[in-house]
N, C-alpha and C positions, 0 to 999 in steps of 0.2 A: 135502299139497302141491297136489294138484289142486283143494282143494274155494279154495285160496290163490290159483291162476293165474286160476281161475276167475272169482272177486271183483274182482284185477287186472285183466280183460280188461271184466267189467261197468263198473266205476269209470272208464275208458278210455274207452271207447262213451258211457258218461252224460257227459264230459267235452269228447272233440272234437269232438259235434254244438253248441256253443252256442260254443264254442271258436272254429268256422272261422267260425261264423256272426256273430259278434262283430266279431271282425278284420273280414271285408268289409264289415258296416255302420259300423263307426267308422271305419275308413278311408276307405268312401267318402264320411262327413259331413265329417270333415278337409280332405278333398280336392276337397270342391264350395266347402270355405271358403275353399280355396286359389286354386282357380278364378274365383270370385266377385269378388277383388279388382281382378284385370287382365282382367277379360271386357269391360270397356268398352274397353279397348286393342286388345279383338282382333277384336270382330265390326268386319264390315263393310270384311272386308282381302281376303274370298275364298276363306280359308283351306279347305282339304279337310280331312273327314272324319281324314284319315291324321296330319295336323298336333295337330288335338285329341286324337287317343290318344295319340299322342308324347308329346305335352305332359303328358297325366294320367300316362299310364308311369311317364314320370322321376319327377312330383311324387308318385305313391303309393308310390315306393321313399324318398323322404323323410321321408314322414309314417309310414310304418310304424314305426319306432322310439317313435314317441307312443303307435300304438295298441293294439301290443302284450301290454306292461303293463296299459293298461285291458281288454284283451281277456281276461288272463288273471286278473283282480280279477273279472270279472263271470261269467266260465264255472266256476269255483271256486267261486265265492256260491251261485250255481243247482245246480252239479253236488250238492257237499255240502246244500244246502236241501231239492231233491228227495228224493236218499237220508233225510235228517230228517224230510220231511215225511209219507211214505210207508211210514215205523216200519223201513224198511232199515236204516237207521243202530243203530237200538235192535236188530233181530236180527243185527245183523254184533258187535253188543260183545257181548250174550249169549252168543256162541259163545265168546266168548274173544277173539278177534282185538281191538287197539287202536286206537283212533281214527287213532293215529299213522302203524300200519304200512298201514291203509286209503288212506293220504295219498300213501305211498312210489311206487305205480306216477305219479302225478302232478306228485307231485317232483322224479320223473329225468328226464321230459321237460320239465317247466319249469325245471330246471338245463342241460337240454338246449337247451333257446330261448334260456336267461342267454347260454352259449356262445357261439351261434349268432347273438346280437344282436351281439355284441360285434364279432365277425368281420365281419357286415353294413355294421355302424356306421365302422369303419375302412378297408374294402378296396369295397365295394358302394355306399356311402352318398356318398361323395368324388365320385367316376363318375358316378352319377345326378343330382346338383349342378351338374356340370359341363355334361353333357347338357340338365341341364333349365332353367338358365338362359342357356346361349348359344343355345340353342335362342330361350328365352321374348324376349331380347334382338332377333332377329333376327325374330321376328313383330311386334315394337314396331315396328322400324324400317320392316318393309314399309307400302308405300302402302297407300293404301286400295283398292279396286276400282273401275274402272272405272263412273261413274254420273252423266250428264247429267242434271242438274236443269234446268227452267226454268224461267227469270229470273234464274238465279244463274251467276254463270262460274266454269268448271270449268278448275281449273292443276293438276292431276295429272299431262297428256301433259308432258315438259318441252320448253321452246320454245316452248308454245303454249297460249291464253288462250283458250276455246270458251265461247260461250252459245248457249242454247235458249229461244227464245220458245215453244215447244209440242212435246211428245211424244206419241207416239201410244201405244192400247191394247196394242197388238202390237211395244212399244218397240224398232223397226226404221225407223218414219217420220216424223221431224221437222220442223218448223217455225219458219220465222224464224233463220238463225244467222249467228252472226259470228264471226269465227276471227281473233284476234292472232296474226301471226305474229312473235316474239323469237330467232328461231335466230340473225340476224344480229347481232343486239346491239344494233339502232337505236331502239331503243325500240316505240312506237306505230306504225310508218311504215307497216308492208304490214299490208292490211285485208283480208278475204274476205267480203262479205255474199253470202248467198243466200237467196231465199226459201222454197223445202224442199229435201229431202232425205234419204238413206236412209243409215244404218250397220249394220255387222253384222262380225265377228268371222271370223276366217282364218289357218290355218295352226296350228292347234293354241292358239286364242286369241293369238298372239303379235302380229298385227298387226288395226289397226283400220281399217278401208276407209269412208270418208264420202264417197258420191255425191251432189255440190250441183245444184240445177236455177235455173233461171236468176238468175243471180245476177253480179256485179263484182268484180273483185281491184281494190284500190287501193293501190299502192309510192311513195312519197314516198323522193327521195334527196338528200343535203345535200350542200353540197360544204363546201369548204376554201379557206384563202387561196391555197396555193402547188397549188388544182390550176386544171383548164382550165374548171370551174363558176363560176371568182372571179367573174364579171361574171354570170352564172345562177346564181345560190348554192342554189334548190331548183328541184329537175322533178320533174314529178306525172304519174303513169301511171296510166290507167286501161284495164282489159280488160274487158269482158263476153263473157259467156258463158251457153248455153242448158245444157249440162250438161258436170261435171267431177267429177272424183278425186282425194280427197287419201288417199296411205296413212301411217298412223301406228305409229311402232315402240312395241310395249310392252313392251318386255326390262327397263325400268325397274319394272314391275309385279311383279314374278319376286321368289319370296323366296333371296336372298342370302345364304349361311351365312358365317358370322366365324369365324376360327379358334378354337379352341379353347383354343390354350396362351394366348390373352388374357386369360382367364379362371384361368389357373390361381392365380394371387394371392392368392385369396381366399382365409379362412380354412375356408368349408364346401368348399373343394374339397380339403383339407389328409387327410393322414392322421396318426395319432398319432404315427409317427418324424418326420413334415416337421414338424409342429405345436412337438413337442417342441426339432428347430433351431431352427425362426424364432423359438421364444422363447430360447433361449439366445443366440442372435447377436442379438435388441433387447437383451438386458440386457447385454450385452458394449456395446454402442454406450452406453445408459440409463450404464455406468461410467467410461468412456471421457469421457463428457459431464460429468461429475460429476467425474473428477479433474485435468480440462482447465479447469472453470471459472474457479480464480484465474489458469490466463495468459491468460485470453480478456479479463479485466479488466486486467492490466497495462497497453495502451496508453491506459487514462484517467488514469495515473500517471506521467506524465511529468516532473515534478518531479523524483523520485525517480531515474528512470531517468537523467537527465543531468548528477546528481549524481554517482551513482554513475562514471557511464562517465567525467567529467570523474576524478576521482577517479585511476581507472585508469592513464586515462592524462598524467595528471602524474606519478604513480610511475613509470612506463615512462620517459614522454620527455623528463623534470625539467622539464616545464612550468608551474613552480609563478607564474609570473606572470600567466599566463591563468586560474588557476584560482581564484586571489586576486582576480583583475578582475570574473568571472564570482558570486563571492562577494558582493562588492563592489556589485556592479548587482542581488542579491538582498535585500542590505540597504536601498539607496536605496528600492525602492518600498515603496508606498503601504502597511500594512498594511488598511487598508478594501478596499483592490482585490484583493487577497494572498485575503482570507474569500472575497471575490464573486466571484472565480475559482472557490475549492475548493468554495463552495455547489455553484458551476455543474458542479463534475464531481462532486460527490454525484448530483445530480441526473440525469445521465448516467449514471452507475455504475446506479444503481434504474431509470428509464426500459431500460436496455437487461437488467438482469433480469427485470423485467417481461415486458417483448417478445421476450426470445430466447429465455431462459434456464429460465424457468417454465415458458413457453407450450413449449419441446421437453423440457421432464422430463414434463409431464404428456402431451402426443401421445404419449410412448414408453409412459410407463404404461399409458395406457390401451390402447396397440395388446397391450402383452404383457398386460394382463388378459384383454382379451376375448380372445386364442389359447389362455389359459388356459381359459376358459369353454368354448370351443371343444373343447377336450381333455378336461375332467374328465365332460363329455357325454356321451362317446360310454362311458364306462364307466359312468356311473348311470343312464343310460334303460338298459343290460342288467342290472344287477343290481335296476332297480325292478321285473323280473318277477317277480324270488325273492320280492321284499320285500312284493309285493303280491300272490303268492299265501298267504306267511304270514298274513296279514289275512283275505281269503276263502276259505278253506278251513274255518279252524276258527270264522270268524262265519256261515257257512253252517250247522253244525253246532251251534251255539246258535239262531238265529233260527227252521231249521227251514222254510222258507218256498222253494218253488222258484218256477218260473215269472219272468215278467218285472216284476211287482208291486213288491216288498217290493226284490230285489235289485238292480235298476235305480238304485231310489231310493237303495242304500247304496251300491253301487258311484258313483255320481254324487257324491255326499259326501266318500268316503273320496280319490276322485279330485280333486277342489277344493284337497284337501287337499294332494295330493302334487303339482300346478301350481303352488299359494302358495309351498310349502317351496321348490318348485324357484326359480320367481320369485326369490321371496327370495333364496338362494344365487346367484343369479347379479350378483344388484344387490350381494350385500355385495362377491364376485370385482369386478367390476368398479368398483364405488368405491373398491375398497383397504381396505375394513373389515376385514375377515377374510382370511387365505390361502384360497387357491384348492383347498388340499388340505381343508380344513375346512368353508369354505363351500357348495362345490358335493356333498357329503358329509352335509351341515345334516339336509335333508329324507328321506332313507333311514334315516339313522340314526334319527331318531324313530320314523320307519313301522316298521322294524324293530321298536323294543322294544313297538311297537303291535301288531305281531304275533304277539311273544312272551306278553302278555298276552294276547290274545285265543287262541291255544291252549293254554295253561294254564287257561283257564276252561273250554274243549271238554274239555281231556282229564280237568275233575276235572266233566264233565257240569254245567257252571252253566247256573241259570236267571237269569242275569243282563238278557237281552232280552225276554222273558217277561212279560206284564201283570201274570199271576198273582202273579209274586215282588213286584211291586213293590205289588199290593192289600194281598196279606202283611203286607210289611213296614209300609205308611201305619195296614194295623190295628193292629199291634206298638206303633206309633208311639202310634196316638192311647189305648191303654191303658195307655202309662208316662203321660200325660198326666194322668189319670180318677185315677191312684190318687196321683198329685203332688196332684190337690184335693183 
């Protein structure tokens, strides 16, 4: 038993140094690819230090369900390739001990992460979603920062239109400006030129202070018919000035948080009980639609209908001479006009299936596929741990090879593989090809019985990856050849 713990605790130590080390590199390549897409939305807003951890936080509590799986394909490849590589393997069987029960301490903790994903995936994963996109939302919408160009006019303040003919090294002393004032509403009217000037920041950055030197305001004001301007319709005011102060509010600078529950809609904020209503109450509505459709069509049959209703009521109110009139005035017309009527509500009938009828069976579909997609998710990124430590465990144990060499390059492969499968399953869920219990189940199940085979050939010791077998065999080969001449 001790010589047993022992092994356990070796196989353990050889396992969660490549283990943790895995998870923080792939998560954070995931997570720079995450960053990378809206990094153009976000530099250049001001954002503190404290905003970008936020941000990465949330998005590496999303990305971990991705990395997981890969994490525990590539530390299983290396863990078992070292022990192979280094003839451990070959004196742990000699002993007696099986490959298999070698695997057991590795198992219970990767049946322990299956778990533990699962849990994440539904209660942790929802949350961090939530966070990290109303978050990412409300750094979109912030302004940019504060940044007088010159030559260009700068509308960030609101109310007001600024240019800079010159800034200085020590961007506190400017040159040339002119300042639209729009708080009024009057358009172009009030002008501010001055020749330089100095800005500079106050109050915790919240206001901007622009000291102008000698420089003009110019107010232009219009009047109206019914006021006392009719007969002066504009006056022109001009001031000059050797030095002045304008202060500027920047509370519109300020990043703005949005609530929360705006967001909750979505289906990655969902968990698998909400997931599982919203899809039953779309397909309750998706039925509802479907067994509504023939009276949604009745009023383009009206023919019909005031037959019928005539019908009615001449049995009720013995009005059989209105009903014979009305008969009567269906026979007189046209039978040519009688077609080119009912063309025209065929044509109505199709035009409004088209447009109503189709176009909301497929919205509904496809909203309850993809909640589907959404759901069968958060269970096959936990069980792809199991499914892909089957696979490197016992291919580490054939190939033989540790280090980041040999198992990099299989894990990257075998990986390919299990983003295609996935792919795939979600395209067929969402087209309507396959059910959603099948599809999105597609790519495990293979990997699985990939992993079945590949420890069936560790545990009957195959040299299946092995150069050697395959020189073997091509000479095998080439002397059934030699004696066929």
């Amino acid at each position: 038993m001790k010589i047993i713990k022992r092994l356990d605790i070796l196989v353990l130590k050889a396992f969660f140094g490549p283990f943790l080390l895995t998870v923080v590199v792939v998560t954070f390549i995931f997570l720079m690819q995450t960053i990378l897409k809206y990094i153009d939305e976000l530099v250049g807003k001001g954002l503190g230090y404290l905003d970008y951890a936020e941000l990465m936080m949330y998005f590496s509590m999303n990305i971990l369900p991705i990395a997981l799986p890969l994490a525990i394909l590539l530390s299983s490849l290396m863990t078992f390739g070292n022990l192979g590589q280094f003839n451990e393997l070959t004196a742990i069987k000699s002993s007696g001990i099986s490959l298999l029960r070698v695997m057991v301490p590795i198992a219970i903790w990767v049946l322990g992460c299956t778990v533990g994903l699962l849990y994440f995936n539904n209660y942790i994963v929802p949350k961090a979603n939530l966070k990290a996109f109303s978050l990412l939302y409300d750094l979109r919408q912030k302004k940019p920062s504060l940044d007088l160009k010159p030559g260009v006019f700068y509308n960030g303040i609101p109310g007001y239109s600024i240019k800079i003919v010159q800034k200085f090294d020590n961007d506190t002393s400017i040159k040339g400006v002119i300042i639209y004032d729009h708080t009024q509403g009057r358009g172009n009217t009030d002008v501010i030129v001055a020749d330089s000037g100095a800005m500079y920041l106050f109050n915790d950055n919240q206001y901007l202070a622009l000291e102008l030197f000698k420089g003009n305001s110019y107010s232009e004001f219009k009047g109206d018919a019914g006021g006392s301007s009719f007969l002066n319709p504009q006056e022109f005011v001009r001031n000059a000035f050797d030095k002045t102060q304008i202060i500027f509010n920047l509370s519109s600078f300020d990043l703005n948080r949005t609530k929360e529950e705006l967001f909750t809609g979505s289906r990655q904020m969902k968990r698998i009980d909400e997931l599982t209503h919203h899809i039953d109450s779309v397909q309750r509505i998706y039925k509802d639609v479907s067994l509504n459709s023939s009276g949604m069509l009745q009023p383009f049959y009206y023919y019909t209908q005031v037959d019928k209703a005539d019908t009615v009521k001449a049995k009720k109110n013995h009005l059989k001479n209105d009903t014979l009139s009305r008969a009567n005035l269906l026979k007189s017309k046209n039978p040519k006009e009688i077609a080119i009527r009912a063309a025209n509500q065929a044509r109505s009938v199709k035009a409004y299936i088209q447009s109503n009828m189709v176009e909301r069976d497929e919205r509904l579909m496809k909203e309850i596929h993809e909640f589907e997609v959404t759901k069968y998710q958060k269970y096959t990124q936990a069980v792809a741990c199991f499914v892909l430590f089957l696979i490197g465990a016992p291919l580490g144990a054939i190939i033989k090879k540790g280090g980041l060499g040999v198992p990099v390059l299989i894990c990257i492969i075998f990986f390919i593989f299990y983003y295609v499968f996935s792919i795939t399953g979600e395209k067929w869920t969402k087209e309507g090809v396959y059910p959603a219990n099948f599809a999105m189940w597609f790519g495990n199940a293979i990997l699985f019985m990939v992993g079945l085979f590949f420890m069936r050939q560790a545990k009957n010791d195959s040299r299946l990856l092995e150069t050697d077998f395959y020189l073997i065999l091509w000479d095998r080969v080439q002397k059934v050849f030699q004696k066929t001449k």
